[in-house]
Chimera marker file (.cmm) of the C-alpha trace (Angstrom):
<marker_set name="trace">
<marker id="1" x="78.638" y="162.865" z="110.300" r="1" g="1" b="0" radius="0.5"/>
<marker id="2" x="80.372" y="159.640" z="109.944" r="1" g="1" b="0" radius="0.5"/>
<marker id="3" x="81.128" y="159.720" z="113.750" r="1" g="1" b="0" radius="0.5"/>
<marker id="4" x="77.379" y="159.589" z="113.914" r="1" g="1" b="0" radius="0.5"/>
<marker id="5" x="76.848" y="156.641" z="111.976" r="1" g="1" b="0" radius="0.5"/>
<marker id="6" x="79.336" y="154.957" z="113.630" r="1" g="1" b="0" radius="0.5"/>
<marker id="7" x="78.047" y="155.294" z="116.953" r="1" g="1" b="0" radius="0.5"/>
<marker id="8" x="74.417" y="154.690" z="116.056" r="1" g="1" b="0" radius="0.5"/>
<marker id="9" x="75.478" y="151.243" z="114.240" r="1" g="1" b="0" radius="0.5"/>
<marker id="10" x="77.514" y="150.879" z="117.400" r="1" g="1" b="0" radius="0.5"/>
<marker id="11" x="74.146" y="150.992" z="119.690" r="1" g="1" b="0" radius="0.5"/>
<marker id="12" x="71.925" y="148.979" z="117.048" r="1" g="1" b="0" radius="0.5"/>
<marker id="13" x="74.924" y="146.304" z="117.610" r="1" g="1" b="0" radius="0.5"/>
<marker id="14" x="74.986" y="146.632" z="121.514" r="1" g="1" b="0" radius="0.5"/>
<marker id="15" x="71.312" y="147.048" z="121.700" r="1" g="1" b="0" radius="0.5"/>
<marker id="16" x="70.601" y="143.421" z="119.482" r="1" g="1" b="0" radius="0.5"/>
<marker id="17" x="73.150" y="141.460" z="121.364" r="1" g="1" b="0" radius="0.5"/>
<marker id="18" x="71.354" y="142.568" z="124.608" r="1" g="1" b="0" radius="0.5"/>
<marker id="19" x="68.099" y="141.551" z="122.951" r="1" g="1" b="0" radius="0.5"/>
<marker id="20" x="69.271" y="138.354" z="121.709" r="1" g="1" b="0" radius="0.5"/>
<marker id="21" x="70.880" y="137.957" z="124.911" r="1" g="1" b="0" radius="0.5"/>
<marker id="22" x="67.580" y="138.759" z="126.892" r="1" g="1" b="0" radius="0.5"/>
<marker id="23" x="65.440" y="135.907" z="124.653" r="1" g="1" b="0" radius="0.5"/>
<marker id="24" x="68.265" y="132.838" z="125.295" r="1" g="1" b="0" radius="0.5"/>
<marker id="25" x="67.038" y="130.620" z="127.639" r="1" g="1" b="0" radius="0.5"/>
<marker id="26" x="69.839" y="130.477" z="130.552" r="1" g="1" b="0" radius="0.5"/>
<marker id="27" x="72.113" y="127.302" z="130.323" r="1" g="1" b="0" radius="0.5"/>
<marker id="28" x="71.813" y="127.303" z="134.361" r="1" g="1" b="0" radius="0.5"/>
<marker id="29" x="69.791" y="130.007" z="136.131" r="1" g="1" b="0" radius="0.5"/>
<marker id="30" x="67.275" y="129.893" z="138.113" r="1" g="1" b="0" radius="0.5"/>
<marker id="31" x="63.625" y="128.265" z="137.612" r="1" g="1" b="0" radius="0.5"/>
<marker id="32" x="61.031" y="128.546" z="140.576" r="1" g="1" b="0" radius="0.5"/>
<marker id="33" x="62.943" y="130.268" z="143.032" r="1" g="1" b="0" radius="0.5"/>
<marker id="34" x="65.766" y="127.810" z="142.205" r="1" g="1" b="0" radius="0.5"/>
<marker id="35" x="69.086" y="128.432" z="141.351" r="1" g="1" b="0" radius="0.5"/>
<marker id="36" x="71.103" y="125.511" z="139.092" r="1" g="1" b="0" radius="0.5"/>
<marker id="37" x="74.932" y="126.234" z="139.906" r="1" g="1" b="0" radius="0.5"/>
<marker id="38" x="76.579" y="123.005" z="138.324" r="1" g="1" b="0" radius="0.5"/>
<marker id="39" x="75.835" y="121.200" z="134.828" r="1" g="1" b="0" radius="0.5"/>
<marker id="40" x="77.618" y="117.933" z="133.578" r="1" g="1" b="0" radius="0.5"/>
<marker id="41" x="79.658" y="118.341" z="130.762" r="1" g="1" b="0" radius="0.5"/>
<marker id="42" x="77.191" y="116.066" z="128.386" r="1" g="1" b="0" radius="0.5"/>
<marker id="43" x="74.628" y="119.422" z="128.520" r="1" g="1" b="0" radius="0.5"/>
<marker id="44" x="77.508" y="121.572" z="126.420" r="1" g="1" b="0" radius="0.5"/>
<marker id="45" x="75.761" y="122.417" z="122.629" r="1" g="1" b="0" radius="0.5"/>
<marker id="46" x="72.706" y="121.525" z="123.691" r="1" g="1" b="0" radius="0.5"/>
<marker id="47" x="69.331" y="123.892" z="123.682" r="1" g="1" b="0" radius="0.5"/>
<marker id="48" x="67.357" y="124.773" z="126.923" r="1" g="1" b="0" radius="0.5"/>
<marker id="49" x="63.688" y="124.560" z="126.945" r="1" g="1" b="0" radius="0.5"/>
<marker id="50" x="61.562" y="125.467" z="129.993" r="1" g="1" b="0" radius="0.5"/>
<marker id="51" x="57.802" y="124.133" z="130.338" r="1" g="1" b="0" radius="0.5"/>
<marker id="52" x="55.248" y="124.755" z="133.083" r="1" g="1" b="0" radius="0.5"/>
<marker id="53" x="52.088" y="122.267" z="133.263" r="1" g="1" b="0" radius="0.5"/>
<marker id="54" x="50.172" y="120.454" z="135.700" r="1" g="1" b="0" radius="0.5"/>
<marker id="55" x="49.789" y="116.898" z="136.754" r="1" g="1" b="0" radius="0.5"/>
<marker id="56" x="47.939" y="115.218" z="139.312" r="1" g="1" b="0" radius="0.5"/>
<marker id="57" x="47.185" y="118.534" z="140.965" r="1" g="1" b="0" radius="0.5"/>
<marker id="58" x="50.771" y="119.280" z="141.189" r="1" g="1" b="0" radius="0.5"/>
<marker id="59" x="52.413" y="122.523" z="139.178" r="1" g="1" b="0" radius="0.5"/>
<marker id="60" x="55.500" y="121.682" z="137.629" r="1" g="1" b="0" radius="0.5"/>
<marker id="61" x="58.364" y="124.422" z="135.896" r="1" g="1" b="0" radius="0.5"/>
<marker id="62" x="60.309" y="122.296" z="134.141" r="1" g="1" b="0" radius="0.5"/>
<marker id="63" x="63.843" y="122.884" z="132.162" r="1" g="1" b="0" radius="0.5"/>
<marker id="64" x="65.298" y="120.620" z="129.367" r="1" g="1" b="0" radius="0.5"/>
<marker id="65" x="68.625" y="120.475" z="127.865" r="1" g="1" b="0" radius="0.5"/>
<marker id="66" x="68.327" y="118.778" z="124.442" r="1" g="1" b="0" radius="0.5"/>
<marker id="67" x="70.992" y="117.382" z="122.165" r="1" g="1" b="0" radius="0.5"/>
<marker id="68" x="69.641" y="117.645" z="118.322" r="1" g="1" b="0" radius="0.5"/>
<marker id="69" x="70.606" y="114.802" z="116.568" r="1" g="1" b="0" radius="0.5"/>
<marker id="70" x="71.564" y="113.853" z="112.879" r="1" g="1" b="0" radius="0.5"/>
<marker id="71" x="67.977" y="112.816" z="111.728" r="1" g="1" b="0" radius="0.5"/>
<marker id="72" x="66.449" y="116.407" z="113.079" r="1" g="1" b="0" radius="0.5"/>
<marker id="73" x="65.208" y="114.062" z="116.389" r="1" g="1" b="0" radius="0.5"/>
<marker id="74" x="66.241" y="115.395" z="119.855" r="1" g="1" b="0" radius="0.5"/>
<marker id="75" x="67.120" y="113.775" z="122.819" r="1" g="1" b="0" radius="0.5"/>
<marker id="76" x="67.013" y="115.006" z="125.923" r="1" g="1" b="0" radius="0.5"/>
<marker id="77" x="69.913" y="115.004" z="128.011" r="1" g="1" b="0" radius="0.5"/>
<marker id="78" x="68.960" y="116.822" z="131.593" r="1" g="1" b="0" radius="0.5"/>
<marker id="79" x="65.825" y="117.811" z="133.148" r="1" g="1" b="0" radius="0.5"/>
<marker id="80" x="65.614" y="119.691" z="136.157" r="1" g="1" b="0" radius="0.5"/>
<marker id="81" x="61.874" y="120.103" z="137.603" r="1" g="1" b="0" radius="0.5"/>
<marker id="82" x="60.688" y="122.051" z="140.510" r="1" g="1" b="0" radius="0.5"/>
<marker id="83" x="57.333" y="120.831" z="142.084" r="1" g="1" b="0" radius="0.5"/>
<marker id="84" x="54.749" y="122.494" z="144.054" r="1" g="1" b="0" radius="0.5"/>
<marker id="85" x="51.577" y="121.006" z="145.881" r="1" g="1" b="0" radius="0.5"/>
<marker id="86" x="49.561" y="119.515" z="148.292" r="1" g="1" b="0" radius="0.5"/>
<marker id="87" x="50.530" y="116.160" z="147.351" r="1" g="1" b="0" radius="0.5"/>
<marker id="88" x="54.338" y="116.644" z="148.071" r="1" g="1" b="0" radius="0.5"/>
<marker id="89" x="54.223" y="116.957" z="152.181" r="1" g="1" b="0" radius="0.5"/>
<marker id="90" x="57.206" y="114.919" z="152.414" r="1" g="1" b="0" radius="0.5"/>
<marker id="91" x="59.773" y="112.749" z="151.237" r="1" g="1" b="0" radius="0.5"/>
<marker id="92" x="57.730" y="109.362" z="151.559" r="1" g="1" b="0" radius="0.5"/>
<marker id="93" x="54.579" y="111.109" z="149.646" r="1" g="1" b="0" radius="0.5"/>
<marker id="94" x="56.500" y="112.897" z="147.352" r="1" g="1" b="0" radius="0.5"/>
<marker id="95" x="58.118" y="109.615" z="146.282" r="1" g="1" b="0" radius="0.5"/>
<marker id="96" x="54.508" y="108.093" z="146.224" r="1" g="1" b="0" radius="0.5"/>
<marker id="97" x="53.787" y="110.958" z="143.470" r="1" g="1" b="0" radius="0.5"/>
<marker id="98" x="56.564" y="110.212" z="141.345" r="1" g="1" b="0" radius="0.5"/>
<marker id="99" x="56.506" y="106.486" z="141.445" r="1" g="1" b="0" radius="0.5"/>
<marker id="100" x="52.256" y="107.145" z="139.807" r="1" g="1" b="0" radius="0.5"/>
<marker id="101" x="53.944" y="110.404" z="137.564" r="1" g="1" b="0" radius="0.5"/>
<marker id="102" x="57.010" y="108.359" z="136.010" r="1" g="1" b="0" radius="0.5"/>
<marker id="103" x="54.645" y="105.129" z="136.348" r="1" g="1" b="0" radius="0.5"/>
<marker id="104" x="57.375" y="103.115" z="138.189" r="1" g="1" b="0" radius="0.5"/>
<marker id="105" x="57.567" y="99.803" z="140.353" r="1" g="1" b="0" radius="0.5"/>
<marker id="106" x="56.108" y="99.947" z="143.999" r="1" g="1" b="0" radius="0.5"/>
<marker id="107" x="59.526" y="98.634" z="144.666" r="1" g="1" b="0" radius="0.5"/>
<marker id="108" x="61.311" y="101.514" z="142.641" r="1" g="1" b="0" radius="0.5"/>
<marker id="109" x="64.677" y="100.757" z="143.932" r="1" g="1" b="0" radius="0.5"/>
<marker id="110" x="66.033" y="104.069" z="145.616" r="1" g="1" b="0" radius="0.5"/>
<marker id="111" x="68.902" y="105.396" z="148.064" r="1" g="1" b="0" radius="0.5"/>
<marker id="112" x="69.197" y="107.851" z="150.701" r="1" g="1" b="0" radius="0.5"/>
<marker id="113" x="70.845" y="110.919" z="150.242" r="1" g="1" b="0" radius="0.5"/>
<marker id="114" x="70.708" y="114.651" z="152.173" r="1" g="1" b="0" radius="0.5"/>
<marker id="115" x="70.484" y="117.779" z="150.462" r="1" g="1" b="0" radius="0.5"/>
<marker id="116" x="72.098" y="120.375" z="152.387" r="1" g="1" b="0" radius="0.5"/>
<marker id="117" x="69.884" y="119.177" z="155.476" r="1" g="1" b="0" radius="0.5"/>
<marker id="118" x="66.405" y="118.137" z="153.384" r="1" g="1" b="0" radius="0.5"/>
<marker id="119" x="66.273" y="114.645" z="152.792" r="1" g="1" b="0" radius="0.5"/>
<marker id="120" x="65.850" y="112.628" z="149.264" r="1" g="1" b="0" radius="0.5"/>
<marker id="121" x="66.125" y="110.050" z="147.185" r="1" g="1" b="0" radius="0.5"/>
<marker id="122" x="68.141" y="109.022" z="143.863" r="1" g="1" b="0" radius="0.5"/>
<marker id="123" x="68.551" y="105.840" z="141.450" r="1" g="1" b="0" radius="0.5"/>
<marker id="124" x="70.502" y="105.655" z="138.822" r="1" g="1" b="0" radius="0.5"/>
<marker id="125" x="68.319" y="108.576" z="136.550" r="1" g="1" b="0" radius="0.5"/>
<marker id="126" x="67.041" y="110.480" z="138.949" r="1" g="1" b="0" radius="0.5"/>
<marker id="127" x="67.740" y="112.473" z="142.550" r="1" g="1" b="0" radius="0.5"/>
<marker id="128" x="64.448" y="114.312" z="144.343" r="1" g="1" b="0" radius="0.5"/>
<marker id="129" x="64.249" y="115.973" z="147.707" r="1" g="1" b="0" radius="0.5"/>
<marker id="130" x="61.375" y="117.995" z="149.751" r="1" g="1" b="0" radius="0.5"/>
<marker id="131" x="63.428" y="121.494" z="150.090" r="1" g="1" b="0" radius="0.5"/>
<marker id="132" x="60.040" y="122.415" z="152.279" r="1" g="1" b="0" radius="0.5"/>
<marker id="133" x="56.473" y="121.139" z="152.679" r="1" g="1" b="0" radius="0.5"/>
<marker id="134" x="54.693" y="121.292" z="149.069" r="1" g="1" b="0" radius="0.5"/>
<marker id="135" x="57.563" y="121.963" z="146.726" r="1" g="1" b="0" radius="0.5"/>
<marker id="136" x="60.149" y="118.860" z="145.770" r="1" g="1" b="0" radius="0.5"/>
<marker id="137" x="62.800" y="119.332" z="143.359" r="1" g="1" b="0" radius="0.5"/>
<marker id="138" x="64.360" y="116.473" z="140.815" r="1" g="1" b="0" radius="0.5"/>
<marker id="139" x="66.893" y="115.956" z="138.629" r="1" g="1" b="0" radius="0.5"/>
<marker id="140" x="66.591" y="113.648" z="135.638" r="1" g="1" b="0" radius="0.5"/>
<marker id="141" x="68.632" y="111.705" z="133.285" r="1" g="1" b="0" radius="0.5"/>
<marker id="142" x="66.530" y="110.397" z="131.321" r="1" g="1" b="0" radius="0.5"/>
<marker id="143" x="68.629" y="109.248" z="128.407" r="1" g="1" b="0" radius="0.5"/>
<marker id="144" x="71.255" y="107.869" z="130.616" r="1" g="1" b="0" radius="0.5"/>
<marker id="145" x="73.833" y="110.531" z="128.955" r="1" g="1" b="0" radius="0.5"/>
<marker id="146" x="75.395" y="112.071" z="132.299" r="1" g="1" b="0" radius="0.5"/>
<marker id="147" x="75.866" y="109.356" z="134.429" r="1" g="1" b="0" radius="0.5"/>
<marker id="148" x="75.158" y="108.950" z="138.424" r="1" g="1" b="0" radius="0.5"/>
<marker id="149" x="78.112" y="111.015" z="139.530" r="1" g="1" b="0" radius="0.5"/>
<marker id="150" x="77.422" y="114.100" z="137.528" r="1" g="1" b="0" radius="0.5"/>
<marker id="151" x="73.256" y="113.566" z="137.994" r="1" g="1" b="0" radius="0.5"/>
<marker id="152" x="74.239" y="113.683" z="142.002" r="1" g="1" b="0" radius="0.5"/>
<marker id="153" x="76.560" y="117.042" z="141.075" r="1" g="1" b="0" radius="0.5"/>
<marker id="154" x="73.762" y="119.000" z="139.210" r="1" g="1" b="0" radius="0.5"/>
<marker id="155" x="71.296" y="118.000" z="142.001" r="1" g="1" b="0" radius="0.5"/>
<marker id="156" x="73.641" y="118.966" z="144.979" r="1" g="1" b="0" radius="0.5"/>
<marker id="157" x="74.434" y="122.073" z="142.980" r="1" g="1" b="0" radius="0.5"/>
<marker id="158" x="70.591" y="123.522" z="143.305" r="1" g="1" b="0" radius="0.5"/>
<marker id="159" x="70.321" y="126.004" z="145.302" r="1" g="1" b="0" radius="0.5"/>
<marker id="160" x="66.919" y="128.176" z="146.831" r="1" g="1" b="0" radius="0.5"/>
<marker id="161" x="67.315" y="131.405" z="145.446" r="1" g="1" b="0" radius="0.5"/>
<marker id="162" x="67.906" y="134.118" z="147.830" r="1" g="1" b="0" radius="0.5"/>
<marker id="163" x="64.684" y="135.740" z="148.207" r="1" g="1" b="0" radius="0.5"/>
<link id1="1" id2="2" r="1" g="1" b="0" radius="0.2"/>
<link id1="2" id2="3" r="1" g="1" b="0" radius="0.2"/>
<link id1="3" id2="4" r="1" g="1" b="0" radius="0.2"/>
<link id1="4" id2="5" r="1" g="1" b="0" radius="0.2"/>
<link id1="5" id2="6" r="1" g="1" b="0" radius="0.2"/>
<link id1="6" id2="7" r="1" g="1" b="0" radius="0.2"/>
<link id1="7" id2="8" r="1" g="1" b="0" radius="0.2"/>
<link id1="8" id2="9" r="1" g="1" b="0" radius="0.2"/>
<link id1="9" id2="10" r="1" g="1" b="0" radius="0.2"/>
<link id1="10" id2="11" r="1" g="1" b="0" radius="0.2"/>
<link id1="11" id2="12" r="1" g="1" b="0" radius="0.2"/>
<link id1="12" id2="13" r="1" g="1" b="0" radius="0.2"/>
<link id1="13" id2="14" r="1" g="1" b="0" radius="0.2"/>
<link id1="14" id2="15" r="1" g="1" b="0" radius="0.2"/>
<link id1="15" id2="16" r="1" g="1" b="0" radius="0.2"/>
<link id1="16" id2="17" r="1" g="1" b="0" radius="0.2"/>
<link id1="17" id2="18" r="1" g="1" b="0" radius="0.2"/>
<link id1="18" id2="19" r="1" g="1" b="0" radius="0.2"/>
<link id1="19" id2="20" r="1" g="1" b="0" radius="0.2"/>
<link id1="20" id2="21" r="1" g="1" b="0" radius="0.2"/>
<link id1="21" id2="22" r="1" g="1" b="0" radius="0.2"/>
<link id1="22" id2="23" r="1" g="1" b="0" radius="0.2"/>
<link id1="23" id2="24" r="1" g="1" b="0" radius="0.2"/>
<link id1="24" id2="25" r="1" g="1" b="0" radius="0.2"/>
<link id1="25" id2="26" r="1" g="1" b="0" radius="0.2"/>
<link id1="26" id2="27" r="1" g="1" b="0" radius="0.2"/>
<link id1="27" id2="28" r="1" g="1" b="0" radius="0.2"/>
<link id1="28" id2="29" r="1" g="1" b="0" radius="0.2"/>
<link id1="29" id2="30" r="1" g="1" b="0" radius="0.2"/>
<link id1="30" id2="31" r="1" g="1" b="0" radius="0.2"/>
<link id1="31" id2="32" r="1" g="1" b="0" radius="0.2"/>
<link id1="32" id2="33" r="1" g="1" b="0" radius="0.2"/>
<link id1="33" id2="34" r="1" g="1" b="0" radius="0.2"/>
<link id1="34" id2="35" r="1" g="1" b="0" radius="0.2"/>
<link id1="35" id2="36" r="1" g="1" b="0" radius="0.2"/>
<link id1="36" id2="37" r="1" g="1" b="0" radius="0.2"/>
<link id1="37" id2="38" r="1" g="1" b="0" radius="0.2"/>
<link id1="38" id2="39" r="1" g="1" b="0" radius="0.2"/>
<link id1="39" id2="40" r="1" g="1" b="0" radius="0.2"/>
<link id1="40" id2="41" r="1" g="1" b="0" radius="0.2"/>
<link id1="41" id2="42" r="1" g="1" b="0" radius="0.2"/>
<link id1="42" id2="43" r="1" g="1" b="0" radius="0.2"/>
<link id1="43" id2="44" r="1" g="1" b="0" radius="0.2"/>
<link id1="44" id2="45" r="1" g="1" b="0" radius="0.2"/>
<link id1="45" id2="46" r="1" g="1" b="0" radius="0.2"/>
<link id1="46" id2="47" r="1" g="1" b="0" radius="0.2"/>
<link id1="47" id2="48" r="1" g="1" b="0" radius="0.2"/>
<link id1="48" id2="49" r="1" g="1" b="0" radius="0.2"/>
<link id1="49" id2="50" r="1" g="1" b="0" radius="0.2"/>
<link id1="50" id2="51" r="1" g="1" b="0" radius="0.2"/>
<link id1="51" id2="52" r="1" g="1" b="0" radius="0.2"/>
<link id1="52" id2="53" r="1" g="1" b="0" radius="0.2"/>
<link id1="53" id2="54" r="1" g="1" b="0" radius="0.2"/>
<link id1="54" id2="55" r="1" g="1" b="0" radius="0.2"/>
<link id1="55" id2="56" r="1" g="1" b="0" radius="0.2"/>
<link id1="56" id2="57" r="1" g="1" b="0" radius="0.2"/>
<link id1="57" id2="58" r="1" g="1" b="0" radius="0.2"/>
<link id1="58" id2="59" r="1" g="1" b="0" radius="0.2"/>
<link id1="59" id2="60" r="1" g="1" b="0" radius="0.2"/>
<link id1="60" id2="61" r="1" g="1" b="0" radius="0.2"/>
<link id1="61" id2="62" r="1" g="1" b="0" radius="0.2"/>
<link id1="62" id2="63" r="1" g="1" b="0" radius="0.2"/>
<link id1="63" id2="64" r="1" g="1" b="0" radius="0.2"/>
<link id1="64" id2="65" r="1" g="1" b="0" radius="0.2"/>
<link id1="65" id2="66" r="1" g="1" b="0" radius="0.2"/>
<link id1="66" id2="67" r="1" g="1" b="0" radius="0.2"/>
<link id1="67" id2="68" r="1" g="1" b="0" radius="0.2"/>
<link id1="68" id2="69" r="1" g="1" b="0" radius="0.2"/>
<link id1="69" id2="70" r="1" g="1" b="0" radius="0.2"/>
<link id1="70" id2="71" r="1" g="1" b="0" radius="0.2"/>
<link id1="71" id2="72" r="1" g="1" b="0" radius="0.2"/>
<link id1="72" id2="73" r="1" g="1" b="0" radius="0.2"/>
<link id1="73" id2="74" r="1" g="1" b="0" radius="0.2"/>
<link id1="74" id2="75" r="1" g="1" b="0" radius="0.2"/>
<link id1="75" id2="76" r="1" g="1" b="0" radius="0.2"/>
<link id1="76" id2="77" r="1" g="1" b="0" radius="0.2"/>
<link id1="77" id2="78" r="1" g="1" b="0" radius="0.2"/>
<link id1="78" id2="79" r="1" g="1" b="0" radius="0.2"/>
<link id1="79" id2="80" r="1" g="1" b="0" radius="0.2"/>
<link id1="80" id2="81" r="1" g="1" b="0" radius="0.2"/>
<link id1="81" id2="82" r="1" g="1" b="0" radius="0.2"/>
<link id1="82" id2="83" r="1" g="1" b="0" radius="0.2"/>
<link id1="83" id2="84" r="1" g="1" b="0" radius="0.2"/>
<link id1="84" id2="85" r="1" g="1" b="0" radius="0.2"/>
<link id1="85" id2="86" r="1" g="1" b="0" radius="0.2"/>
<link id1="86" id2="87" r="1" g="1" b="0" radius="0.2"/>
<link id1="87" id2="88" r="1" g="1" b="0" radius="0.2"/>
<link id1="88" id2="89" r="1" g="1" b="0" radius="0.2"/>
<link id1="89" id2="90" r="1" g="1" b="0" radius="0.2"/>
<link id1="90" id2="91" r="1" g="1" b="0" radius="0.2"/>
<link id1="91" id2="92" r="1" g="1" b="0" radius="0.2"/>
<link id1="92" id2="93" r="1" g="1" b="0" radius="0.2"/>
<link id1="93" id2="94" r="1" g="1" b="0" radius="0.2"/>
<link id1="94" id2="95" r="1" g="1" b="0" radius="0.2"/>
<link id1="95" id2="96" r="1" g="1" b="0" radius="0.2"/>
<link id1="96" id2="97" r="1" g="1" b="0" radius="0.2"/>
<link id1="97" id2="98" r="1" g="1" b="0" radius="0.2"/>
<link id1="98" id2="99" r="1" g="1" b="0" radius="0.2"/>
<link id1="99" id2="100" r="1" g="1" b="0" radius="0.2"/>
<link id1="100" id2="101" r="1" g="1" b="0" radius="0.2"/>
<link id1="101" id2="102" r="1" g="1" b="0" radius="0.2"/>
<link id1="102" id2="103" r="1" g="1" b="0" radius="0.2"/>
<link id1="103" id2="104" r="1" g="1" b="0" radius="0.2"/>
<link id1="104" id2="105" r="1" g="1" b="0" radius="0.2"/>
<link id1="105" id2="106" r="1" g="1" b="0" radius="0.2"/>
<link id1="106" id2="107" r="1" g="1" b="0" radius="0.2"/>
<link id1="107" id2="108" r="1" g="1" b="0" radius="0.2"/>
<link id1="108" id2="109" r="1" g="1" b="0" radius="0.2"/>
<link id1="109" id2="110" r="1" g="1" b="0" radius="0.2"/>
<link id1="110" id2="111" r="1" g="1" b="0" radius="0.2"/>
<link id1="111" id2="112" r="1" g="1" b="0" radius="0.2"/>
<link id1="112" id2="113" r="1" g="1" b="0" radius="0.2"/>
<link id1="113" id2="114" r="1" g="1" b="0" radius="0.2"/>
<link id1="114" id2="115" r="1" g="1" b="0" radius="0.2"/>
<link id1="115" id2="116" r="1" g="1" b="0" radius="0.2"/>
<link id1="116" id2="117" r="1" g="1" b="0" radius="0.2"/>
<link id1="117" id2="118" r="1" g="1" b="0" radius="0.2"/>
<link id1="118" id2="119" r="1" g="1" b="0" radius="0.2"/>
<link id1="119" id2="120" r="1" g="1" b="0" radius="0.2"/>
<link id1="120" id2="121" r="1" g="1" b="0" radius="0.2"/>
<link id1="121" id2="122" r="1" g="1" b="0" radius="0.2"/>
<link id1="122" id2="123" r="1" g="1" b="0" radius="0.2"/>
<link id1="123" id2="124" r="1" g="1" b="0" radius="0.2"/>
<link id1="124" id2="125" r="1" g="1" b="0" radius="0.2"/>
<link id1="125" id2="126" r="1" g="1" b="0" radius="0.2"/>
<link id1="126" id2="127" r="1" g="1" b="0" radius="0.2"/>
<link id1="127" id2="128" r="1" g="1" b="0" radius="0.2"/>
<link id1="128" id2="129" r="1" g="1" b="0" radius="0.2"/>
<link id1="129" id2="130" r="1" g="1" b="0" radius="0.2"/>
<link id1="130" id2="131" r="1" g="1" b="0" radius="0.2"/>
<link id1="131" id2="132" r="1" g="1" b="0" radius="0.2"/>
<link id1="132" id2="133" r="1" g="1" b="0" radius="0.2"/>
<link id1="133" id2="134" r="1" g="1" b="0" radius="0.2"/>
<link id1="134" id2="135" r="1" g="1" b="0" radius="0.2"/>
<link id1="135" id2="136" r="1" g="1" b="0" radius="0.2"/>
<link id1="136" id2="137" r="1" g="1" b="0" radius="0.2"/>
<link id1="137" id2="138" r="1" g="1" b="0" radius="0.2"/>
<link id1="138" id2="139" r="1" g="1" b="0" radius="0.2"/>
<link id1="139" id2="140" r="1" g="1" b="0" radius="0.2"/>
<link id1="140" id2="141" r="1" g="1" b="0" radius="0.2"/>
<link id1="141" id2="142" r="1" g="1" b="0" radius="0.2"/>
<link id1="142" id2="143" r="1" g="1" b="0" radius="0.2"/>
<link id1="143" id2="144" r="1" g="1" b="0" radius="0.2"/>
<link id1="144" id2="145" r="1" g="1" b="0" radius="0.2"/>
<link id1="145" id2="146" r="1" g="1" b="0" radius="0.2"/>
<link id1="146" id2="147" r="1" g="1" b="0" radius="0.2"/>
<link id1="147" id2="148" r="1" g="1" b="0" radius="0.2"/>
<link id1="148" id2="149" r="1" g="1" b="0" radius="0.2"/>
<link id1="149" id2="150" r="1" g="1" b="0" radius="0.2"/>
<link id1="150" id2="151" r="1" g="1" b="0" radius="0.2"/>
<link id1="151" id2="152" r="1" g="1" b="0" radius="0.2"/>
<link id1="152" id2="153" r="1" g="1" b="0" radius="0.2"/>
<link id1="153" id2="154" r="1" g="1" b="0" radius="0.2"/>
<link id1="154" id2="155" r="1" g="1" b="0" radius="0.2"/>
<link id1="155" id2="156" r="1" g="1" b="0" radius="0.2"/>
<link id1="156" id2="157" r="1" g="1" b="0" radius="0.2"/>
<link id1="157" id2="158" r="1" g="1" b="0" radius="0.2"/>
<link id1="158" id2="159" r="1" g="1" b="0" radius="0.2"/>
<link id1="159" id2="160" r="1" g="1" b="0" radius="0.2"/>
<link id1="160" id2="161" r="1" g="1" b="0" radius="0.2"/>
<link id1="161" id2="162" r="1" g="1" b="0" radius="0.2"/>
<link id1="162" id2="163" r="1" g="1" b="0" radius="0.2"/>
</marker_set>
């Protein structure tokens, strides 16, 4: 009988890990047929949120890394958002979209980069590229806590998802 016991506690065990397992949010992953193979360092101890909502006629899944700080405030330290609509046909109206969604400057000041063949853009907080007509794909740092480098490694490090 006590053999019993022990291996029923020993599934309830196995069988709650897997749940709790199951319910985390992934610290990479993959959102929207995306997968996110490299985060900086600053996203360690943080807690991942994901969000899907619409603006402007676009669809956006969204995932957050947040650091909680000492008053009970967070602050959020990575956001990776994946972007699909009509208004994202290519780089130039893609950047149009996010220049009206993140309310910049008409002369938001921007560099070239390539993304494994698609073309984008970054600053200092942010990298986007066009992966294919409708859906764009940015990285954001929008509490400055990662840095250019590592923003430019999580964005290189996204990945379609094998289909």
């Amino acid at each position: 009988m006590p053999l019993v016991r022990l291996a029923a506690s020993a599934l309830a065990f196995v069988l709650a890990l897997t749940l709790t397992a199951a319910g985390a949010a992934p610290r990479g992953g993959t959102l929207d047929g995306f997968t996110i193979g490299h985060l900086p360092a600053p996203t360690e101890g943080t807690s991942t949120s994901d969000f899907t909502y619409e603006w402007g006629e676009v669809s956006f899944n969204s995932r957050v890394w947040e650091k909680r700080l000492e008053d009970g405030a967070a602050r959020v330290v990575l956001q990776v958002l994946v972007m699909r609509g009509d208004r994202l046909a290519d780089l130039d109206t893609t950047r149009a979209f996010l220049t009206e969604y993140h309310e910049r400057a008409e002369d938001w000041a921007l560099a070239e980069f390539d993304h494994g063949g698609a073309p984008g853009l970054h600053g200092d907080a942010e990298a986007f590229w066009v992966p294919e007509t409708g859906v764009a794909v940015e990285v954001r740092d929008p509490s400055g806590l990662v840095g250019t480098d590592e923003l430019m490694a999580a964005a290189r490090g996204i990945a379609a998802s094998p289909a």
